[in-house]
C-alpha positions in Angstrom: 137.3 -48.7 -117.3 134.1 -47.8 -114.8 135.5 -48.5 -111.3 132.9 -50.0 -109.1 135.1 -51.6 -106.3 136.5 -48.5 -104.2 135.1 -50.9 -100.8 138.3 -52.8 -102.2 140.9 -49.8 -102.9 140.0 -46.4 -104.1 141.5 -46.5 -107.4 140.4 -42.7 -108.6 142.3 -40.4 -106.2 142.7 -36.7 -106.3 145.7 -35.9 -108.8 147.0 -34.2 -105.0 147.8 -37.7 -103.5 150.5 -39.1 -106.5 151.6 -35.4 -106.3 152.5 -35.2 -103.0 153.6 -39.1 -102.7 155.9 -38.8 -105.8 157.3 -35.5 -104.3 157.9 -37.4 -100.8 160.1 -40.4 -102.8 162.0 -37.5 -104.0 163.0 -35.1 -101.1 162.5 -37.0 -98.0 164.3 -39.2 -95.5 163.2 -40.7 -92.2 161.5 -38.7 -89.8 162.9 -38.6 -86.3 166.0 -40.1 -87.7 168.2 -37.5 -88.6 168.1 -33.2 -88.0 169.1 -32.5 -91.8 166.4 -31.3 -94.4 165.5 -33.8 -95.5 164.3 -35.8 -92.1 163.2 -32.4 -91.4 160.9 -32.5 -94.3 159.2 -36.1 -93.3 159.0 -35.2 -90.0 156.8 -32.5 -90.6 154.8 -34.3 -92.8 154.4 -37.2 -90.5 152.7 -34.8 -88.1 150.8 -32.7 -90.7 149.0 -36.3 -91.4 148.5 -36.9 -87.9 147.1 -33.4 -87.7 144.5 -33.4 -90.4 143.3 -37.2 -89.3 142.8 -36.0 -85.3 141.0 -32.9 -87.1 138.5 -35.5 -89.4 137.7 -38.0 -86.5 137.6 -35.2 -83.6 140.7 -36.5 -81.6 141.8 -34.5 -79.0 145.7 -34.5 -79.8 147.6 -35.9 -83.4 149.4 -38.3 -80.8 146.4 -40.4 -80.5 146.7 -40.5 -84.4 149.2 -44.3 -85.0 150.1 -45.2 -88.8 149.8 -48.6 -89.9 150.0 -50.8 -93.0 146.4 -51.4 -93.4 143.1 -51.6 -91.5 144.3 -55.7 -90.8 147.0 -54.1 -88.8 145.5 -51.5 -86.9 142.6 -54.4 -85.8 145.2 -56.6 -84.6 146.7 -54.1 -83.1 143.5 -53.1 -80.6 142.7 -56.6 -80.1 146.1 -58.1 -79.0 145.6 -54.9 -76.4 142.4 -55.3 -75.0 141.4 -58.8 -75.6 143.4 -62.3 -73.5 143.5 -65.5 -75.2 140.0 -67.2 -73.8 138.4 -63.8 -73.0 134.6 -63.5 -74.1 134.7 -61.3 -77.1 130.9 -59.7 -78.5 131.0 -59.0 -82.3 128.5 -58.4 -84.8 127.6 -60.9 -87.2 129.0 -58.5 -90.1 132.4 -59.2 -89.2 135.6 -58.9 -92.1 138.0 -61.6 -91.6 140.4 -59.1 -90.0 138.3 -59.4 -86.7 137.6 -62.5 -87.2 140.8 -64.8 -87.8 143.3 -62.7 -85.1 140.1 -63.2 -82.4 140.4 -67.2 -83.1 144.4 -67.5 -83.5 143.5 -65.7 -79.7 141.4 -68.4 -78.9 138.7 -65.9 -77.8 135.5 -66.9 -77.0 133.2 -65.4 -79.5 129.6 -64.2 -79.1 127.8 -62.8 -81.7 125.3 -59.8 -80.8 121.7 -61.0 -83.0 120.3 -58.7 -85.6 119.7 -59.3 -89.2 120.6 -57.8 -92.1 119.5 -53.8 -92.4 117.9 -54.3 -88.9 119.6 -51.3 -86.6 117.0 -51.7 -84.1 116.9 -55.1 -83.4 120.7 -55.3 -83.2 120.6 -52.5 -80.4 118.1 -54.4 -78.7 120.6 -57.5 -79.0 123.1 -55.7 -78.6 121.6 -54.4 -75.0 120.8 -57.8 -73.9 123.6 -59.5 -74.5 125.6 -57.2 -72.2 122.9 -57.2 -69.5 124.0 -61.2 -70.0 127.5 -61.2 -69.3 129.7 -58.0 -69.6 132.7 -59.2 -72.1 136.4 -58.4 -72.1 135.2 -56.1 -75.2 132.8 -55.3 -78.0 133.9 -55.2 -81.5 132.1 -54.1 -84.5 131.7 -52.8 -88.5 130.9 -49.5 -88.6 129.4 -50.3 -92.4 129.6 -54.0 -93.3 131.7 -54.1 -96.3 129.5 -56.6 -98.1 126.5 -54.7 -98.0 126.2 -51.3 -97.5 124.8 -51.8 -94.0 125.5 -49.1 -92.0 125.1 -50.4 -88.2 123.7 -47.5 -85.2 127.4 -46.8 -84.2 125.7 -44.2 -81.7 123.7 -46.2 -79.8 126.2 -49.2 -79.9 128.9 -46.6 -78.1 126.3 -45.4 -75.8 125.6 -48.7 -74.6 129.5 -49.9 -74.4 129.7 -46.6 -72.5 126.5 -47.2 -69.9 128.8 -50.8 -69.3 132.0 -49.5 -69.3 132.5 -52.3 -72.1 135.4 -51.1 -74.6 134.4 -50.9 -78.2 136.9 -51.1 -81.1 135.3 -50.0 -84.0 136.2 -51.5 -87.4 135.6 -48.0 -89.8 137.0 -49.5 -92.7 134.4 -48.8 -95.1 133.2 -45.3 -93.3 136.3 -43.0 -92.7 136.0 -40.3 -95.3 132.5 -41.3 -95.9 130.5 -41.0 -92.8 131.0 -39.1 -89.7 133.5 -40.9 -87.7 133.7 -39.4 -83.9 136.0 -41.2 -81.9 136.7 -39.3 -78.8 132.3 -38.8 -78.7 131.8 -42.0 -79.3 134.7 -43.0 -76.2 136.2 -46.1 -78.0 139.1 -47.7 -76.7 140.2 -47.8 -80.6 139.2 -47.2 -84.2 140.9 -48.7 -87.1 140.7 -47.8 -90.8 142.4 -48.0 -94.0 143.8 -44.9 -96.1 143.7 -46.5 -99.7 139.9 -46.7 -99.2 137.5 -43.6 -98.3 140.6 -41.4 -97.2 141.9 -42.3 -100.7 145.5 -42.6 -99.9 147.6 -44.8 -101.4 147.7 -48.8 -100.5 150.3 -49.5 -97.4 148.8 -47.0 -95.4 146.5 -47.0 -92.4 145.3 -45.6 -88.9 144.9 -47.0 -85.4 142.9 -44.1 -83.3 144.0 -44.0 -79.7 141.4 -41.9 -77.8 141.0 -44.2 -75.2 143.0 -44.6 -71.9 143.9 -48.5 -72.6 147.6 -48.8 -72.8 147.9 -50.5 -76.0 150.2 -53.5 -76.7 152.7 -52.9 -79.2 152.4 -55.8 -81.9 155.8 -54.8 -83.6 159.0 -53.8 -81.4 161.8 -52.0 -82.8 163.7 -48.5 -83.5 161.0 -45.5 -82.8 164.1 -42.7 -82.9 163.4 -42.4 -79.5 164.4 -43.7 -76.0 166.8 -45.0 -77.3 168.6 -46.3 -74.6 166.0 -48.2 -73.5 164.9 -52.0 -74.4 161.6 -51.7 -73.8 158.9 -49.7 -76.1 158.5 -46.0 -75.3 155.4 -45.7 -73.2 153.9 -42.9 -74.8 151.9 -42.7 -78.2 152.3 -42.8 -81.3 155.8 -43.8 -80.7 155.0 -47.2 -78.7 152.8 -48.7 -81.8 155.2 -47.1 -84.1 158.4 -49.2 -84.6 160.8 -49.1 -87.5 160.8 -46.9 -90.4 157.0 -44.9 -91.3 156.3 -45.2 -94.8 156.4 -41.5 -95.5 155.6 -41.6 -99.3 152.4 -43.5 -98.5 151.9 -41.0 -95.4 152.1 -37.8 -97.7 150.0 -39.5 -100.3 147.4 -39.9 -97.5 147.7 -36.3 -96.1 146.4 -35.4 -99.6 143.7 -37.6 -99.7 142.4 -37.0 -96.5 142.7 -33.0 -96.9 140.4 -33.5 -100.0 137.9 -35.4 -97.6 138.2 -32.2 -95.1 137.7 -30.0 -97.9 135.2 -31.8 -99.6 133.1 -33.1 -96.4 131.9 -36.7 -95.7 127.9 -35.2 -95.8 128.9 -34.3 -99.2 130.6 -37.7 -100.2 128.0 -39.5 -98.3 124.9 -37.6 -100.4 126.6 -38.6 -103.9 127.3 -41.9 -103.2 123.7 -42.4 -101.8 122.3 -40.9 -104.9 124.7 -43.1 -107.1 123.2 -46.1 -105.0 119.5 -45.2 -105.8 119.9 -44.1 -108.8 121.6 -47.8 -109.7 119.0 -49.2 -108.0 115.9 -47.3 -109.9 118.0 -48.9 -112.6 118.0 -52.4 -111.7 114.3 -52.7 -111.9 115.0 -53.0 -115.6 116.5 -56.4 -114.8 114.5 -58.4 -113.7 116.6 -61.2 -112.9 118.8 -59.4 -110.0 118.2 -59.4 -106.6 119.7 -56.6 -104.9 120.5 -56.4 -101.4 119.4 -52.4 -100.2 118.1 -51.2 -97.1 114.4 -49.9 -97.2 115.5 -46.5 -95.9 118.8 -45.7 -97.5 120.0 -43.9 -94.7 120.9 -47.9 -93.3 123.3 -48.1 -96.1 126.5 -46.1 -98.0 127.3 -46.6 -101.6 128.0 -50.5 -101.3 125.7 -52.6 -103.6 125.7 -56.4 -103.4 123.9 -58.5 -106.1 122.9 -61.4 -107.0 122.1 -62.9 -110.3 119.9 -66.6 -110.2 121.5 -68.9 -112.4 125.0 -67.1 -112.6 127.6 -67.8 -110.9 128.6 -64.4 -109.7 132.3 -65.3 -110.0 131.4 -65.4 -113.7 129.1 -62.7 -113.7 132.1 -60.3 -112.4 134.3 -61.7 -115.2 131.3 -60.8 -117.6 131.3 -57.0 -116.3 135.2 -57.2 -116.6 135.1 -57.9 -120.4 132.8 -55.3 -120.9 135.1 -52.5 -118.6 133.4 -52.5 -115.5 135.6 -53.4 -112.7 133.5 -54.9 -109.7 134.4 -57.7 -107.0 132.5 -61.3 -106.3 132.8 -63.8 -104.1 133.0 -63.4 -100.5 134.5 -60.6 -100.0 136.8 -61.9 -97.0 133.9 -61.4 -94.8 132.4 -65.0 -94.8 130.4 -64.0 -91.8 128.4 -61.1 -93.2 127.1 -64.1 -95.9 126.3 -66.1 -93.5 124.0 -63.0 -91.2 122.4 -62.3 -95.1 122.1 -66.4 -95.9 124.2 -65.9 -99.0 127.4 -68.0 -97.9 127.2 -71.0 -100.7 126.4 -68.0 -103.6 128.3 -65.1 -102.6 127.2 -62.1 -104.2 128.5 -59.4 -106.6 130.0 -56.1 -105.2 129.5 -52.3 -106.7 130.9 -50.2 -105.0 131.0 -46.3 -105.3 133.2 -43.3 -104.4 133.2 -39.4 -105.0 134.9 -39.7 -108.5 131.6 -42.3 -110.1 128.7 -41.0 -112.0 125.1 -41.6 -113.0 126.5 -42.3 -116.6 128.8 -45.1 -115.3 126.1 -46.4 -113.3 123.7 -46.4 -116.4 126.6 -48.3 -118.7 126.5 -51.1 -115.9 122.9 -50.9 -116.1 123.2 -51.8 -119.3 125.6 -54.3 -119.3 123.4 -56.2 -116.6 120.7 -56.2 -118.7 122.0 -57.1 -122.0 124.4 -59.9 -121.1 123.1 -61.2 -117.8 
């Protein structure tokens, strides 16, 4: 199988991350539950995780480092802390459904910063007037749109939260472990990610970045091993965002993975998957009948292609590649919002996505594919 959806799940991990999660569901217990080996042995763990992530995203302590289930978690997370239901929110309009739904169950009010699609300027410049407007109760955006590729100007969008002491939470779903992700420089209140993505950890796993000073509301309340005594949540991180027992299998798996991305580098993940990306796209122009969706200057975009085909459906254009062994994603891709920023809501559009482990021969075999049975 060629494995074109890694903006879904990274399924090709290095061999490191089943090694080290198989190795956990063997030998290790609960951390901060116990002072035997064995607890011993997942509580170091836990913190050697929390250790390498504060290291890839420039955190100042492995404290400010929370586990999570997912990216969806770690979002909800940030918003139940900064955000009051009926509080002016200002998102971009390349929103996944993971900002979206927990801002209306809020019953936020919602405004959307202008910009189109692969347009970094203009959204800065909409971004700038729309909190010269009204300041909101926060500012929440994609750091890469995970329909498209887009990479939005997460520098200058910090800066200007900063200039109006605005907090920013940053969804960096599709660019931890691809892209430089600075959360103490860029002074967000938060910055949430999967691991099963560009951190290729396993699925279950996820990270809330604290480096903010916003005392965040605990969505979960529970055991944390410590304070016991008391009913409240400790009031200290990770510990307060942290209740019940950590998936430590997933955890060590995700220690691997992102070791590999500290060893490997995000400029060197980030080149490859560019020159997948144009290299698919030199491709494309041998079928005629797609319309890609790719930034003019690539450096607006990671290795996330969407396409459409006129005439297909792209549901059944997927199911084509499928039978042919390439595994991509169609449809909406739980970001209905992003379609509607790129005026591709009724269609939806067909996903490739790339990672570290893809090549140019896998990318010529779709090529192929596309133009023989499309």
């Amino acid at each position: 199988m060629i494995y074109f959806d890694s903006a879904a799940t990274t399924l090709q991990k290095p061999p490191e991350v089943a090694a080290r999660a198989a190795a956990a569901i063997r030998t290790m217990a609960s951390p901060g539950r116990g002072g035997y080996r064995a607890a011993a042995d997942a509580a170091q763990t836990v913190f050697q995780c929390r250790t390498a992530a504060a290291e890839l995203f420039h955190l100042d302590s492995p404290e400010q480092v929370v586990f999570t289930l997912n990216a969806t978690h770690a979002l909800n997370i940030a918003i139940r802390s900064l955000i009051l239901p009926g509080e002016q929110v200002l998102i971009s309009g390349f929103e996944h459904n993971a900002v979206t739904r927990p801002l209306h169950a809020l019953g936020a009010q919602v405004r959307f910063v202008p910009g189109g699609l692969f347009r970094p300027e203009e959204f800065l410049r909409g971004l700038r007037s729309e909190l010269e407007r009204e300041a909101p109760a926060a500012v929440i955006c994609t750091h890469v749109s995970n329909v498209f590729g887009y990479v939005l100007p997460m520098d200058g969008i910090a800066r200007l939260c900063r200039e109006r002491g605005v907090p920013l939470i940053v969804d960096a779903s599709q660019s931890a472990g691809i892209l430089p992700v600075d959360a103490a420089g860029w002074g967000a209140a938060f910055v949430a990610m999967p691991g099963h993505k560009g951190l290729y950890g396993p699925q279950g796993t996820g990270l809330l970045l604290c480096p903010g000073t916003q005392r965040p509301r605990p969505l979960l309340y529970g055991g944390t091993g410590s304070n016991s005594r008391l009913q409240e949540m400790p009031d200290f991180l990770p510990d307060r965002l942290e209740a019940g027992t950590l998936n430590v299998t997933g955890i060590a798996g995700l220690e691997a993975g992102i070791r590999f991305v500290l060893e490997t580098g995000t400029q060197r993940i980030l080149a490859h998957e560019r020159d997948l990306l144009a290299h698919f796209l030199c491709g494309l122009e041998t079928v005629p009948r797609v319309r890609a969706f790719a930034a003019g200057d690539l450096k607006d975009q990671a290795g996330v292609l969407s396409l459409q085909i006129p005439g297909t459906d792209c549901e059944q254009a997927a199911e084509t590649l499928a039978r042919y062994g390439v595994a991509v994603r169609a449809g909406l891709h739980c970001a209905p919002l992003a379609h509607r920023s790129a005026d591709t809501l009724e269609e939806g559009t067909v996903r490739f996505s790339f990672s570290a482990f893809n090549t140019t021969r896998e990318a010529d075999r779709a090529i192929e594919i596309l133009a023989a049975r499309m």
